[in-house]
N, C-alpha and C positions, 0 to 999 in steps of 0.2 A: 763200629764194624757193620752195622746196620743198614746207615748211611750211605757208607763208601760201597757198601755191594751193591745195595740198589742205583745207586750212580753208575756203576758198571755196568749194571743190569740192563738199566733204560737206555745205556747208551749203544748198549749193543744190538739192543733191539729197534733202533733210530730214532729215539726221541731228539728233537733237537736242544740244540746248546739254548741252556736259561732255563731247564725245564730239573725242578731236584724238589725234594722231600728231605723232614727233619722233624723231629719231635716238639712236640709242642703240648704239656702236659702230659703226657701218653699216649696223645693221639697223635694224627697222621696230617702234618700243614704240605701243603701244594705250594711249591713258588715256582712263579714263571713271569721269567721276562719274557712280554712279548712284541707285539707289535704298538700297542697304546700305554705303555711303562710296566711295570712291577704291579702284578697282579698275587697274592697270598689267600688261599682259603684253607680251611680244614677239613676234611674227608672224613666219610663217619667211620675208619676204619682207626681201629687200635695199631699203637705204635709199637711192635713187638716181632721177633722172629718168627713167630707163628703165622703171623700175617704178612710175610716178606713176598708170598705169591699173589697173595689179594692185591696187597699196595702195589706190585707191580703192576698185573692185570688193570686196575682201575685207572692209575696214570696212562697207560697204553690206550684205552679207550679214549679217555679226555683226549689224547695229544691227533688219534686219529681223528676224533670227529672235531678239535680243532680246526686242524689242516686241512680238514669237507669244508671250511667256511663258518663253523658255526662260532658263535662268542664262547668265551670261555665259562660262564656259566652255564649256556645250554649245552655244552658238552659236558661239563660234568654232571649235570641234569638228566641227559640221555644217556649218558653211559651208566651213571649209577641207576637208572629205573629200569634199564635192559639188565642189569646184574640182581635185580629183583626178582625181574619175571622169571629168572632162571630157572628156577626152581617152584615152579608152576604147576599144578595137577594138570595131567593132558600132556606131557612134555617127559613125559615116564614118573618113575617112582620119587614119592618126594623125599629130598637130601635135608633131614630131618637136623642135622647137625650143621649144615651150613645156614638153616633158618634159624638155629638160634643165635648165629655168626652175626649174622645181618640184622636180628631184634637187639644183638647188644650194639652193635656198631651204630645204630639210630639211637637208641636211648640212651648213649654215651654224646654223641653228636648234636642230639637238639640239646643236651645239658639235662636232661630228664632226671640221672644221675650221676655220680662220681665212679669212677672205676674201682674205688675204690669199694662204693656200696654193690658194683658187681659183683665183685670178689668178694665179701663177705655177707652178702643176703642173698643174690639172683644164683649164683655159679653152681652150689650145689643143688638150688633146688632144678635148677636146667640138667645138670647131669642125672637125676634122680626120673625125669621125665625119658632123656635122651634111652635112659638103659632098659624104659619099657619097649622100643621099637627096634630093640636088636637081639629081643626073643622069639620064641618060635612063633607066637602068635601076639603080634603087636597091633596095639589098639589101630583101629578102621573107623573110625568116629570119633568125635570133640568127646562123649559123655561115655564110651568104653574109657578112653584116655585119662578123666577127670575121676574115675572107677577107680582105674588103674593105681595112679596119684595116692590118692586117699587112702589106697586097702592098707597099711601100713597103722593108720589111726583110727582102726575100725570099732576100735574101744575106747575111743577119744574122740569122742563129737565134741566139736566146737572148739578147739585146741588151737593156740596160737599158731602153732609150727602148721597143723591140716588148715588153716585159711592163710596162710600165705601163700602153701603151694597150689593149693585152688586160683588164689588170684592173681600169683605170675602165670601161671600154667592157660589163663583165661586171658593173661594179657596178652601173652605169646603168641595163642591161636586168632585173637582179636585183630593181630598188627598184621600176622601174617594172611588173612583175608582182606583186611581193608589195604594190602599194598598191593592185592593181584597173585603174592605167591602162594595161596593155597584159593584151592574153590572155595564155595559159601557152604558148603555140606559142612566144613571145617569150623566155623562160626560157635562161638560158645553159646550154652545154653544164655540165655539172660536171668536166670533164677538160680543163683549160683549155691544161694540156702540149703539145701537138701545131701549137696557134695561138704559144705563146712562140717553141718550137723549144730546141732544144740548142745551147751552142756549141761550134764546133769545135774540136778540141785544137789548141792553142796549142804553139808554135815552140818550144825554151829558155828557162827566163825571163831567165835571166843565164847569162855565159861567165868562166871562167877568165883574167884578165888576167895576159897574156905577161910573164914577166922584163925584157923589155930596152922595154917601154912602162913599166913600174914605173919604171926608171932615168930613162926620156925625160920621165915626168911631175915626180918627184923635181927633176930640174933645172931641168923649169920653173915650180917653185914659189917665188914670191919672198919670203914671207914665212918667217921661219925658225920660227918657231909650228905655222903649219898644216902647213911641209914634215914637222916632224918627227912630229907625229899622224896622218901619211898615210905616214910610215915605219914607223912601227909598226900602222899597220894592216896593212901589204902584210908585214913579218919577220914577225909573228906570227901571222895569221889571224885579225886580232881582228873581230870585230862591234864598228862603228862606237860605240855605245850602252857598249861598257867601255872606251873611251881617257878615261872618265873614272872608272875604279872600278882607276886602276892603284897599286901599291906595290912597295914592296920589302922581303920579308923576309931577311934573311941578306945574302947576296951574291947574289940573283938576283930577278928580276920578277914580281910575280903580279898577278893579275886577279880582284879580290875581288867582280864581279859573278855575281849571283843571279838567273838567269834561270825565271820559271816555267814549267812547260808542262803538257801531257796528260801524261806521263812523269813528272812530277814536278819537283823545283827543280836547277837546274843549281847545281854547287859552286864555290867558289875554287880556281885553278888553276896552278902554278905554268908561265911563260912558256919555250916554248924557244923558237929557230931552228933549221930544218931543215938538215942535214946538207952539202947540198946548196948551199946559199944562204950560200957566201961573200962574196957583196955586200955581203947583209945585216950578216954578222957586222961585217965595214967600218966600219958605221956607229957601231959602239959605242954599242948603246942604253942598256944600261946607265948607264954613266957621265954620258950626254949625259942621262938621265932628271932626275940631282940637281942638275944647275943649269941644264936649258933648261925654260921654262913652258909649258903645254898653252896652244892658243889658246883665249879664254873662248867656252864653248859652254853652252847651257840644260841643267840636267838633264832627263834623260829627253829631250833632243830632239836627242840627239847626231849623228846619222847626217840631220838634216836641216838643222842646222847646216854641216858638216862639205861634207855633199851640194849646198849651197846655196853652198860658196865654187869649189869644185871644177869645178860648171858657167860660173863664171867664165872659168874659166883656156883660155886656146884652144887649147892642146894636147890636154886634155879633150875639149873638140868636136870635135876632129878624129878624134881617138880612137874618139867613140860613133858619129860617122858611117862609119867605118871598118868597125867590128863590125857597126852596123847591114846594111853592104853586103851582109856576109858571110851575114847573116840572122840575127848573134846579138845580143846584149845588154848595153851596159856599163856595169854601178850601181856601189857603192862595196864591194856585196860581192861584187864579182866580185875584188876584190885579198884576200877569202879563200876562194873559190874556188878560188882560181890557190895557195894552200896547200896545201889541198887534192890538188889535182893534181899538183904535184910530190911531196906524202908519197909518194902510189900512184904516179903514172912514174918518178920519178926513185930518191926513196929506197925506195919496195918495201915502205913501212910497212904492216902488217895494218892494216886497219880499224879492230879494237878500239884500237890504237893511237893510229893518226889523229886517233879519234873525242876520247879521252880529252885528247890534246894542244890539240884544238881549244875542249873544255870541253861537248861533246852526248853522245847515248844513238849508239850503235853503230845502232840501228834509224833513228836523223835521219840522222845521217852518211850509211848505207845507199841513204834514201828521197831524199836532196838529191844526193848524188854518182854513183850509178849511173849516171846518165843519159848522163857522158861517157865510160863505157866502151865504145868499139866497136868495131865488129871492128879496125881499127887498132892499139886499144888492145891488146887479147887477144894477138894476134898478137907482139905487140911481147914483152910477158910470157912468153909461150909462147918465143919465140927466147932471152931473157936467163935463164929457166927452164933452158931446155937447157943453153948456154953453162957455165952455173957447173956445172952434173950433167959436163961433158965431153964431152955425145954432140953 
């Protein structure tokens, strides 16, 4: 239907015979037979009813300055950079909605994006802009405008959703200066930081899981697969991602995964349990390793596996809502976390040590576990310090 009107359309208005339009992904293809054969380009105009008066208008201009003598490229060249300036400061008030017409119709046309990425990332944040300049007082400057934008995450600095609309919103007024249709008063700030904002430092990201929730989760695991790869997560300190890189050399457990990092490749490490952790030693992992099966998990997607049966279990959710209360955290590495923390509370292990047990650099360990040191903690040290000296 589309097609055929504007066929009608153009032809009533005198385009000549050879001259049609037709979709071409969603956008807007040009054919014209002309005088040197079959000539096809695409127009940066969306292919859609909405635009059935643009697509006409712009054919009409190509086909007049055509017929001035010009090649077919420089008429659509001049007609589309006269359909730019149109909407010019100086030329009356700017048509705020046809320049976001024209920033999509290029950014669909160079291929910059899909129309698809208009529709679901550019369109609302354009409408969100568009509905500040059809209020009583709409923004008269790039950084009223960028004000404007933002006041919405005035209590979310730094927020995914407040820098994106900062940065179409910058791209917007960017394009529409550097094409002619807005003055340079229009021009975004270049220091775009101040409108995203910062975000504010964040709580813990994870806590330490208690001994006797280890026991209480243990129990209520029914399946004997999962129980026992969530028993050797929480004996050993392992990272979720090596309950599938485990073996046995000798008479004891190792952990044949190879983790990369800034720091370099993490090594194979032979398994202990903590000094401390008679529960664990209970379980007999060892023994229970050569004839109970891990439960089947994807490589490389272990801890999302693992994480994904775990949010199951309603002991789990009572559990994170529990932490939650308290204002902390409870993922799957928080049961090597809580390793962690007994090394340094209970057993008094050095760091360097810790680190090594756990299979990281003395500087991970450092930057990931410091943070539950506090003055409680100090304190506590400080008294067992003494104690043993005798003062």
């Amino acid at each position: 239907m589309l097609r055929s009107g504007l066929r009608l359309s153009l032809a009533q208005r005198g385009t000549s015979s050879g001259w049609r339009v037709s979709d071409f992904r969603g956008r807007t293809r040009l054919t014209v037979d002309g005088r040197t054969g079959r000539h096809q380009v695409l127009l940066p105009i969306e292919w859609s009813h909405e635009q059935a008066d643009a697509i006409r208008d712009a054919v009409l201009a190509i086909h007049n300055a055509y017929l001035a003598g010009s090649s077919l490229d420089q008429a659509i060249d001049s007609a589309l950079a006269g359909d730019e300036q149109a909407g010019a400061s100086g030329s009356g008030p700017i048509d705020w909605p046809a320049l976001v017409e024209r920033f999509k119709a290029r950014k669909l046309s160079s291929g910059a994006i899909k129309p698809q990425t208009w529709n679901s990332v550019y369109q609302r944040r354009m409408a969100e802009l568009l509905a500040f300049f059809e209020g009583k007082r709409p923004p008269t400057n790039p950084r009223e405008l960028l004000e404007a934008v933002t006041a919405r995450w005035s209590k979310q600095p730094g927020a995914r959703g407040r820098q994106i609309q900062v940065q179409q919103t910058a791209a917007l007024l960017r394009w529409g200066v550097d094409s002619g249709t807005l003055t340079p008063e229009w021009a975004p700030p270049l220091d775009l930081d101040p409108y995203v904002g910062r975000k504010r430092a964040a709580k813990t990201i994870t806590t330490p899981l208690e001994v006797k929730h280890i026991l209480e989760l243990v129990d209520a695991i029914p399946d004997a697969r999962w129980r026992f790869a969530f028993q050797l997560l929480a004996a050993y300190g392992l990272r979720p991602e090596e309950l599938q890189h485990l073996q046995i050399r000798g008479n004891r457990l190792w952990c044949e995964y190879r983790k990369s990092t800034s720091r370099g490749e993490t090594q194979p490490r032979p398994l202990r349990l903590l000094p401390c952790d008679d529960w664990a030693e209970s379980w007999n992992l060892l023994e229970t390793f050569k004839s109970q099966p891990l439960p089947p998990m994807r490589p490389g997607y272990g801890a999302e596996d693992l994480g994904l049966y775990m949010r199951r279990r309603r002991r789990w959710q009572e559990l994170r809502q529990n932490y939650e209360a308290a204002g902390e955290k409870l993922v799957l590495y928080s049961a090597r976390h809580g390793y962690a923390h007994r090394a340094h509370l209970i057993c008094e292990l050095p760091p360097k040590v810790a680190a090594a047990a756990m299979g990281h650099s003395v500087e991970t360990h450092l930057a990931a576990y410091s943070k539950w040191c506090g003055d409680d903690v100090v304190d506590d040290a400080f008294e067992r310090a003494a104690a043993r000296l005798g003062r």
